[in-house]
C-alpha positions as CSV (number, residue, x, y, z in Angstrom):
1,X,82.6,94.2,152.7
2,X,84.4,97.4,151.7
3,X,84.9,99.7,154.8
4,X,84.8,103.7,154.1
5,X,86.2,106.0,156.9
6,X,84.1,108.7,157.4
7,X,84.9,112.0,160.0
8,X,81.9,111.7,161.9
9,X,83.2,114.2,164.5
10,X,83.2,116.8,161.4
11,X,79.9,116.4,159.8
12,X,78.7,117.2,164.0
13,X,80.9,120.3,163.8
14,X,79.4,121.6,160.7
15,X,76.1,120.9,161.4
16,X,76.7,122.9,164.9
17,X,79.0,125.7,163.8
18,X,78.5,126.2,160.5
19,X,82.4,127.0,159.6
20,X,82.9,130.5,157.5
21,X,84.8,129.3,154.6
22,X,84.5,126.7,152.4
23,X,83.1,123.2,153.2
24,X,84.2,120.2,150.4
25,X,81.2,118.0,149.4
26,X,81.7,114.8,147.7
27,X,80.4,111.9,146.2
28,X,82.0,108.6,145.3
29,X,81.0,105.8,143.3
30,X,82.7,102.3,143.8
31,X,84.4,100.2,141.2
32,X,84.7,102.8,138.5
33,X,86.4,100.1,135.7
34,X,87.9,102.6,133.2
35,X,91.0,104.2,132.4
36,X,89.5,107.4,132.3
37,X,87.2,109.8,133.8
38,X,83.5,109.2,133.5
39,X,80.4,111.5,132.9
40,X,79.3,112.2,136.0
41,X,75.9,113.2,135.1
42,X,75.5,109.3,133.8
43,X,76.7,108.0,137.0
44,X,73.4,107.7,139.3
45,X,73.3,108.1,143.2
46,X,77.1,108.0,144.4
47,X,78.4,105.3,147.3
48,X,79.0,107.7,149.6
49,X,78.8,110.9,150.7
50,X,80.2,113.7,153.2
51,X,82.7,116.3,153.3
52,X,85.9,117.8,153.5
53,X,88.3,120.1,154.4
54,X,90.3,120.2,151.1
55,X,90.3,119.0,147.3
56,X,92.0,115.8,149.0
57,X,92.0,112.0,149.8
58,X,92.3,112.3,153.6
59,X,89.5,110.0,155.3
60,X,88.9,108.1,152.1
61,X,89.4,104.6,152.9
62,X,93.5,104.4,151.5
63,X,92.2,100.2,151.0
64,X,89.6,101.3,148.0
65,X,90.6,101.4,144.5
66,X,89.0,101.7,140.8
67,X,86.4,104.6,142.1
68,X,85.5,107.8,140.5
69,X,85.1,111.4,143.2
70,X,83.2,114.7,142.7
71,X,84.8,117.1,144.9
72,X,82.6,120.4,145.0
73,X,82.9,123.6,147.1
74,X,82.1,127.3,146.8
75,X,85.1,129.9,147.7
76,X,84.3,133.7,148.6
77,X,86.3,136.5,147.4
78,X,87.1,139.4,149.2
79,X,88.5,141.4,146.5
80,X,89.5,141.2,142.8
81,X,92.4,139.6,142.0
82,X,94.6,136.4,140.2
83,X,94.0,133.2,141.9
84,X,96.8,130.3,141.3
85,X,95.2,127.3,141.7
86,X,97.6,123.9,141.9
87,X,96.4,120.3,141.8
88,X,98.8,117.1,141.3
89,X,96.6,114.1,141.1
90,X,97.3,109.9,140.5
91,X,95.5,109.4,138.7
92,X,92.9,111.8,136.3
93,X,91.5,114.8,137.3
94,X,89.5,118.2,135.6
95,X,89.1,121.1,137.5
96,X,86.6,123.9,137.2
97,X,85.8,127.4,138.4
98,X,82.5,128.6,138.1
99,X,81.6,125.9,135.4
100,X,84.5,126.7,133.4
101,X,87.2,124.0,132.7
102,X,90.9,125.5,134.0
103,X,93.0,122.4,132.8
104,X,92.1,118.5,132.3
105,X,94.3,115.9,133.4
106,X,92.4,112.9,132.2
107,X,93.8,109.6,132.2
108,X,95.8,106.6,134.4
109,X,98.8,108.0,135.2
110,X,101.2,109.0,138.4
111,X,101.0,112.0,140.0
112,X,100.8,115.5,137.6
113,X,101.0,118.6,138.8
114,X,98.7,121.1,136.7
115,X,99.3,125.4,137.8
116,X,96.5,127.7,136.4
117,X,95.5,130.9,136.8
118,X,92.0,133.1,136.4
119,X,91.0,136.5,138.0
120,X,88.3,136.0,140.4
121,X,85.6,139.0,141.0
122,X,84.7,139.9,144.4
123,X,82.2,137.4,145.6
124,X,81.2,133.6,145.6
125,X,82.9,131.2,142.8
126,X,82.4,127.6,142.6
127,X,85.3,125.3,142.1
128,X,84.9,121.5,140.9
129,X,87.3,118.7,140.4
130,X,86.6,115.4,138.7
131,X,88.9,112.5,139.8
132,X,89.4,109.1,139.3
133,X,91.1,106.2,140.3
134,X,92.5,103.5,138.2
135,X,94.7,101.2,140.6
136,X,98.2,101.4,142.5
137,X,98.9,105.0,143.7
138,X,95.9,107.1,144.3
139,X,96.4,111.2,145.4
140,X,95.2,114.5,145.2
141,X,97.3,117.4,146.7
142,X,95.6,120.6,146.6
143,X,96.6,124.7,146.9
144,X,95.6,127.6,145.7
145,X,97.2,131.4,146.4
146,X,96.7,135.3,145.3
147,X,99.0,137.9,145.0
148,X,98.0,138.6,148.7
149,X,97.7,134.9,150.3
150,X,100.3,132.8,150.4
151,X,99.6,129.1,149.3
152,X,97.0,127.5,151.6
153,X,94.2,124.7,150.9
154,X,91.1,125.7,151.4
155,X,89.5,125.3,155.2
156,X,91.8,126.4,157.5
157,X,88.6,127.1,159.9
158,X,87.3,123.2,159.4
159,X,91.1,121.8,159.9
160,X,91.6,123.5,163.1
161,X,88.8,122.0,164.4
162,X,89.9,118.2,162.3
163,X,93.1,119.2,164.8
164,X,91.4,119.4,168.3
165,X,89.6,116.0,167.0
166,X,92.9,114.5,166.8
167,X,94.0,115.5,170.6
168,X,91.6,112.7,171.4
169,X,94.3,110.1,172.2
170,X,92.7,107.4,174.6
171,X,93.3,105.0,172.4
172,X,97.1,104.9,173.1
173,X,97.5,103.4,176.5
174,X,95.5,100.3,176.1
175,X,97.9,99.4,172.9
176,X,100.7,99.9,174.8
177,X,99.6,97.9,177.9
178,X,98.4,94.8,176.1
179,X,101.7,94.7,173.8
180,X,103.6,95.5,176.9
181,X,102.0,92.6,179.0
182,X,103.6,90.2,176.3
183,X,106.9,91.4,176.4
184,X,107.2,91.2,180.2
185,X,105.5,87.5,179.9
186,X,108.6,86.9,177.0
187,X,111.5,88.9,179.0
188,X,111.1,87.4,182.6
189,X,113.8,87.8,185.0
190,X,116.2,88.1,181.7
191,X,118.4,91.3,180.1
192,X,117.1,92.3,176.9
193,X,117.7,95.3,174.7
194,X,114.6,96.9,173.3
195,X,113.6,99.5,171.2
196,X,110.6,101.1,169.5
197,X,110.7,101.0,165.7
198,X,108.9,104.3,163.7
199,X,109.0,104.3,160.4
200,X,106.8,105.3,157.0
201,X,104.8,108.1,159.2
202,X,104.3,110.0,156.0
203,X,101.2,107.8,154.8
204,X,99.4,108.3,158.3
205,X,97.2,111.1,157.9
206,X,98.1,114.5,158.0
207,X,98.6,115.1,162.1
208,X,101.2,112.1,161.6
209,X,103.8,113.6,164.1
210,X,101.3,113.0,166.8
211,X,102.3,109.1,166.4
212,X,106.2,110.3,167.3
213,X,104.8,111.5,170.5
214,X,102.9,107.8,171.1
215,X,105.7,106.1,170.2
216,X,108.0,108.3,173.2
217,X,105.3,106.8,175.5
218,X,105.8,103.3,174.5
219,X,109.4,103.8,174.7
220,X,108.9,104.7,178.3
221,X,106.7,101.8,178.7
222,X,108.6,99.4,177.4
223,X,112.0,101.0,179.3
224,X,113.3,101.1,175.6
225,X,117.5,101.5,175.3
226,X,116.9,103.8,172.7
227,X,114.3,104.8,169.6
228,X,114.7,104.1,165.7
229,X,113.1,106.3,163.5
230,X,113.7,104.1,160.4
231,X,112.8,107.1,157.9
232,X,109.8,108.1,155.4
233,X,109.0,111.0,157.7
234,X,107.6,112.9,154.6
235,X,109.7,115.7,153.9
236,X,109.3,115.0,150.2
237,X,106.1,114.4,150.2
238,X,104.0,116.9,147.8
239,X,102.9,119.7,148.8
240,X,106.2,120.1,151.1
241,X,108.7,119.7,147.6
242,X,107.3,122.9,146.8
243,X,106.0,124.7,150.1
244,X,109.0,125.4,152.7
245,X,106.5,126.8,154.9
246,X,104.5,123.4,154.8
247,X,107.7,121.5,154.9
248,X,109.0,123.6,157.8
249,X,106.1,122.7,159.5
250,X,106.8,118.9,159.2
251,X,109.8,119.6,160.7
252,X,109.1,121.6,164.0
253,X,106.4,119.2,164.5
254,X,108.4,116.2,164.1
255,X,111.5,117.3,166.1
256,X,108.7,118.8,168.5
257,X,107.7,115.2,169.3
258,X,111.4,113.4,168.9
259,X,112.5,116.1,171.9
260,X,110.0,114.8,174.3
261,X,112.4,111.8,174.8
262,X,114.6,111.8,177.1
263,X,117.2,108.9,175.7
264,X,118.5,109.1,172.1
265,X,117.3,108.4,168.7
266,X,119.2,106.7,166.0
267,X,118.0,107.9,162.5
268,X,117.9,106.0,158.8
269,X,117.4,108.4,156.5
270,X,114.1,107.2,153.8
271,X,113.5,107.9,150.5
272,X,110.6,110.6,151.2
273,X,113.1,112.7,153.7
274,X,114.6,114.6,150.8
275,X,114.1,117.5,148.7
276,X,111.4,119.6,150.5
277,X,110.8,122.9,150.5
278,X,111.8,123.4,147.0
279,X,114.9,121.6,147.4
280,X,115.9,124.0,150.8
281,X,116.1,120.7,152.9
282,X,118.1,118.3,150.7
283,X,121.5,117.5,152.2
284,X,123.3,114.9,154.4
285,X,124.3,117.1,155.9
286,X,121.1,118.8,156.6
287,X,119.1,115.3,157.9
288,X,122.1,114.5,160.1
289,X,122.1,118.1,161.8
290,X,117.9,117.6,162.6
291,X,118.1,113.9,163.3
292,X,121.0,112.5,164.5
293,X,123.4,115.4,166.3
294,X,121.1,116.8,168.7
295,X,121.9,113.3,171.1
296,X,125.2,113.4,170.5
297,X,125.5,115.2,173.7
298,X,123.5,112.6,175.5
299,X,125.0,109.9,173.9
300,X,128.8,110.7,173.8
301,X,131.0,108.3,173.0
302,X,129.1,105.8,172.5
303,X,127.5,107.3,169.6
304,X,129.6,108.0,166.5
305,X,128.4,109.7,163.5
306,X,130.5,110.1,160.1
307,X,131.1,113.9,159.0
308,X,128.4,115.3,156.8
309,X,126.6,112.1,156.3
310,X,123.8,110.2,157.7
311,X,125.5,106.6,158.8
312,X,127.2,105.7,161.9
313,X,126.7,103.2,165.0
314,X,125.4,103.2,168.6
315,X,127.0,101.1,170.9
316,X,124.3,100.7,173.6
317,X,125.2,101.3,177.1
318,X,125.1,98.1,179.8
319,X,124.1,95.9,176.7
320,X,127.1,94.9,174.6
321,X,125.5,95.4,171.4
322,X,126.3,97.8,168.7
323,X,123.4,98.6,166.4
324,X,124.4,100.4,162.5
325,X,122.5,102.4,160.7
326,X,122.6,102.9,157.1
327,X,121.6,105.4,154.5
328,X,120.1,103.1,152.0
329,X,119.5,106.5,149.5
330,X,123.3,106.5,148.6
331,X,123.6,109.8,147.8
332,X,119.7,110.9,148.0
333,X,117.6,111.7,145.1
334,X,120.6,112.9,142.8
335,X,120.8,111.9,139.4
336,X,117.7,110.4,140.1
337,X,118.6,107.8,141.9
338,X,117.8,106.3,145.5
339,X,117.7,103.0,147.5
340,X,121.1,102.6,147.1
341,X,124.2,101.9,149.3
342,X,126.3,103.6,147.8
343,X,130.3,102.1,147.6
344,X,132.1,104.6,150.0
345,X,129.5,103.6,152.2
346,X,130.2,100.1,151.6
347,X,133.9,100.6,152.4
348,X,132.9,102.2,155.3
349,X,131.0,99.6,156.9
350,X,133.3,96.6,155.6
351,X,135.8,98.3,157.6
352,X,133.8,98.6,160.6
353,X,133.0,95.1,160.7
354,X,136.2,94.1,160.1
355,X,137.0,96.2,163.6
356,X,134.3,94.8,165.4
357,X,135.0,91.8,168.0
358,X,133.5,88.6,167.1
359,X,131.9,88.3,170.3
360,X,129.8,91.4,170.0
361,X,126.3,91.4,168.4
362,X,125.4,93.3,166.0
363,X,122.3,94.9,164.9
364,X,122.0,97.0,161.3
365,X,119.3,99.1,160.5
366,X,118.2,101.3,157.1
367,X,115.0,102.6,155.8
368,X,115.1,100.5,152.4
369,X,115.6,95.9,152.4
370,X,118.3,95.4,149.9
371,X,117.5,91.8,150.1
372,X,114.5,90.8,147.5
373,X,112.2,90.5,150.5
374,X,112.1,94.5,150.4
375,X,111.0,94.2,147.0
376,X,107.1,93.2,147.5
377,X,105.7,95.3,144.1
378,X,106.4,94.6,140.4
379,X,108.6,97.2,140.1
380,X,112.2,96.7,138.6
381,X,115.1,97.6,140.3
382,X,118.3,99.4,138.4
383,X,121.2,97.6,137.8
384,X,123.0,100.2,139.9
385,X,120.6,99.3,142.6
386,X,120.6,95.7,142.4
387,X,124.7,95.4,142.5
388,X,124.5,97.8,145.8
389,X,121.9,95.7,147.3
390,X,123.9,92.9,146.7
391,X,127.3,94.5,148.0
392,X,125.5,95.1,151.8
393,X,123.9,91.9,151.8
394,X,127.5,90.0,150.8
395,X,129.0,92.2,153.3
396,X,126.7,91.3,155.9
397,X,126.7,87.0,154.8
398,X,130.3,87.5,155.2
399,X,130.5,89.1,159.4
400,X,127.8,86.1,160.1
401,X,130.6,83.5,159.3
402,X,132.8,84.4,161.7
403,X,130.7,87.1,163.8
404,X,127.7,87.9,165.8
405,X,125.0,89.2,163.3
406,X,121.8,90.0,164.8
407,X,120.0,91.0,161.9
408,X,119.2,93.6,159.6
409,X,116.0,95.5,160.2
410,X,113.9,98.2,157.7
411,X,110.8,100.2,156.9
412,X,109.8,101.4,153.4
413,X,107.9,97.8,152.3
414,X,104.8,98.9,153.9
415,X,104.5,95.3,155.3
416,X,105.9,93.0,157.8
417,X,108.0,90.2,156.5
418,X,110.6,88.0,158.1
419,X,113.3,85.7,156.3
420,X,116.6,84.2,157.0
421,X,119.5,84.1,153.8
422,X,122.8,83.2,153.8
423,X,123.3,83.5,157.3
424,X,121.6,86.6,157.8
425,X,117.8,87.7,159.6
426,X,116.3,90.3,157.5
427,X,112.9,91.8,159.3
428,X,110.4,94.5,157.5
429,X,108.9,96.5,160.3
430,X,105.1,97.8,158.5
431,X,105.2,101.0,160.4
432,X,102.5,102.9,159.8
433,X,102.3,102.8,156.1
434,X,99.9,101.3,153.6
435,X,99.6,99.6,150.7
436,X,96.4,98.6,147.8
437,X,95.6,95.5,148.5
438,X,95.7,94.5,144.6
439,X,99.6,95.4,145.0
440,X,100.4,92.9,147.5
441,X,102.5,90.0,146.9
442,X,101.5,86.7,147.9
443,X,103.4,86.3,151.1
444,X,103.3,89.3,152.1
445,X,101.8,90.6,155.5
446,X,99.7,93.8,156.2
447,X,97.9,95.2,159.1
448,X,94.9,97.5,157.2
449,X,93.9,100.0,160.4
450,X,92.8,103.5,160.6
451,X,95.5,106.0,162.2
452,X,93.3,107.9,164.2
453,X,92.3,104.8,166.3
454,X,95.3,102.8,166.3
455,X,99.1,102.8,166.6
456,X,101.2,100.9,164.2
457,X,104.5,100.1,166.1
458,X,107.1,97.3,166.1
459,X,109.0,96.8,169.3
460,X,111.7,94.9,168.1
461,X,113.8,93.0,171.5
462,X,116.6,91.5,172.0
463,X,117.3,88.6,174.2
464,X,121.6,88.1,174.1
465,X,121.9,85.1,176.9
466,X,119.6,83.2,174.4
467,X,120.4,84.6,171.1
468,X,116.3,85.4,171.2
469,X,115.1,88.2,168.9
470,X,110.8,88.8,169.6
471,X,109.0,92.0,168.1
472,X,105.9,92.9,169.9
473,X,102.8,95.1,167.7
474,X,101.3,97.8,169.5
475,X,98.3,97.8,168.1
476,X,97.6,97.3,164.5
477,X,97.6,93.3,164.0
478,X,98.4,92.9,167.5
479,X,99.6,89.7,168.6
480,X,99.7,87.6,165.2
481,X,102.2,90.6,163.8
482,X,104.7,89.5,166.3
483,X,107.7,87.7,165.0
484,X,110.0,85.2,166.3
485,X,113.9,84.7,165.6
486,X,117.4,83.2,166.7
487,X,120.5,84.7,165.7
């Protein structure tokens, strides 16, 4: 049976406070079969019903697909003036104001952003999307400004209350205590290295920093060596491409939360961490100032980054091991082009290896799995990306033979997946992202769970006197997500 997330803590607000500004309504109708948008008057009683704070998908069940959305609201006008409305929807959308159609977007397709304009009167105008969606991504992002407001969705009121829903956390402890109560039946009396594993945050909801701050208490918990933010926080997420104030906001929040922990992080930069803020926050340079040199201090030498860019290795104190970490985005989203290593790179950490005594173990980590295990949708790889995917996972066959090779260990897939190659352990940590379940590959593994109830976090440990690699699930899954491996 097809579960549908509602905010039930809103609809008690409204009903109690009856919020000044505008309150979303919608209706949704299930299994929608076209390509298109339907006629909405045709449709009958919708599925479901409730409301919202924005023209958005938040609290829609991210597991649905094929279903057709009225969004409805009415928006008050103080004065006279232009109003810019923006709306990039996957897939079709139409958009009215006060009956009248502003732009139509119809049809399957990624996201497309749509800008129009139309002088609004002092007083109460009703705006109306249509939306639709066909099958793999599915999004609506939302703004609308004057010459006097600055872009802003439209509740502010009804999300500041959504916030103080959020600081309802009890949830937390009990998923770290039952996850923890397996690791310390696994660890015994023996040494281990372990670590939390956060990664794909920017598909949890949209107070997804809180989960940084849940994760620094597991990492407590668990007496973690350090944390590994593994990338995706969302910096390039829309609307933060084209807000800097929204994307600034992403990042206050999320180094907020990174700064509550008193050990180091060790950063992979992800696909979705570039280009925000209409392209302010872009650079290497940039994502290795915010995420990996403010515990250099903490770390000293043991903790050596390469000059503006955003790869270098940890070699973790009292433990022996030396964990990498990769950029897997080459040289970001220029040209076009990401989840590449790129060749200087390469030479880099060929060189490293080659350096590295055959006695010590080593742990890699990126954002993106070069091997084919990473790739769990129909989508085609470049050739560019295929022959750098190869390059790190040769590079890595090759140390196994005559080193110690823990592993290498991502994010990005969106599922948990284990394999062994050539020598090598590749692990997908889920993190807290999500996938359409008609997009899933057979053999792939996928804990569905709502963020607002549950954490979503790999504790991947390390176990050198027996070569003994166990990750532990806090929370989503739980105990059948855990995985298993020698090295």
């Amino acid at each position: 049976m097809r579960k549908i997330v509602i905010l039930i803590g809103t609809l008690l607000v409204l009903a109690a406070c009856g919020p000044k500004e505008p309150v979303v309504t919608y209706k949704l109708w299930l299994d929608w079969p076209e390509r298109q948008l339907p006629d909405f008057s045709k449709l009958g009683d919708p599925d479901l019903t409730g409301v919202k704070n924005n023209f958005d998908l938040i609290d829609i069940d991210e597991t649905l697909n094929h279903y057709a959305l009225l969004l409805e609201t009415t928006l008050k006008v103080g004065k006279e003036e232009e109003y810019t409305f923006k709306a990039s929807t996957d897939d079709g959308s139409r958009f009215y104001v006060d009956g009248v159609l502003l732009y139509d977007n119809d049809g399957a397709h990624g996201p497309i952003t749509k800008v129009v304009s139309k002088t609004l009167s002092k007083g109460k105008h009703d705006l109306k999307m249509e939306y639709f969606d066909c099958d793999k991504g599915q999004s609506i992002n939302f703004l609308y400004s004057t010459p006097t407001i600055g872009w802003r969705e439209l509740n502010n009121t009804l999300l500041d209350k959504e916030r103080k829903l959020t600081d309802k956390d009890d949830f937390v402890k009990p998923q770290i205590d039952e996850a923890l109560a397996r690791f310390n039946a696994w660890k015994g009396d023996d040494e281990v290295m372990a670590f939390p594993i956060l990664t794909d945050l920017h598909t949890c909801g949209r107070f997804t920093y809180k989960h940084i701050g849940h994760a620094v208490t597991a990492a407590n918990a668990f007496g973690a060596d350090f944390m590994a933010n593994l990338g995706d926080i969302g910096l390039n997420a829309y609307p933060a491409t084209e807000n800097k104030a929204y994307a600034k906001e992403i990042l206050d929040n999320t180094r907020a939360q990174m700064d509550k922990y008193d050990g180091i992080w060790l950063y992979a930069p992800g696909n979705h961490d570039w280009d925000a803020g209409e392209g302010e926050f872009h650079s290497e340079e940039f994502l290795s100032e915010t995420f990996q040199k403010p515990w250099q201090a903490r770390a000293g030498e043991n903790l050596h980054l390469t000059p503006g860019k955003t790869y270098g290795w940890y070699d973790v104190p009292g433990k022996g091991i030396r964990v990498i970490f990769l950029n897997s985005q080459g040289t970001g989203t220029q040209g076009g082009s990401y989840y590449l290593f790129d060749e200087p790179q390469m030479e880099w950490l060929q060189a490293l290896l080659d350096n590295t005594p055959a006695d010590i173990p080593v742990l890699v980590t990126a954002h993106y799995m070069p091997h084919p295990l990473g790739r769990w949708t129909t989508s085609n790889p470049t050739e560019e990306t295929l022959n750098s995917n190869q390059r790190v996972m040769d590079i890595l066959s090759a140390f196994s033979a005559k080193g110690t090779l823990i592993g290498l260990v991502t994010g990005d897939a969106h599922v948990n997946m284990y394999t062994k190659d050539n020598g090598v352990n590749y692990f997908i940590s889920q993190g807290y992202g999500w996938v359409v379940p008609d997009l899933m590959l057979p053999g792939t593994y996928h804990a569905f769970f709502d963020y607002k109830d549950n954490l979503c976090i790999d504790v991947f440990a390390v176990k050198p006197s027996k070569r003994e690699v166990h990750t532990f699930r806090i929370g989503a899954g739980g105990e059948a997500f855990d995985s298993v491996f020698s090295y």
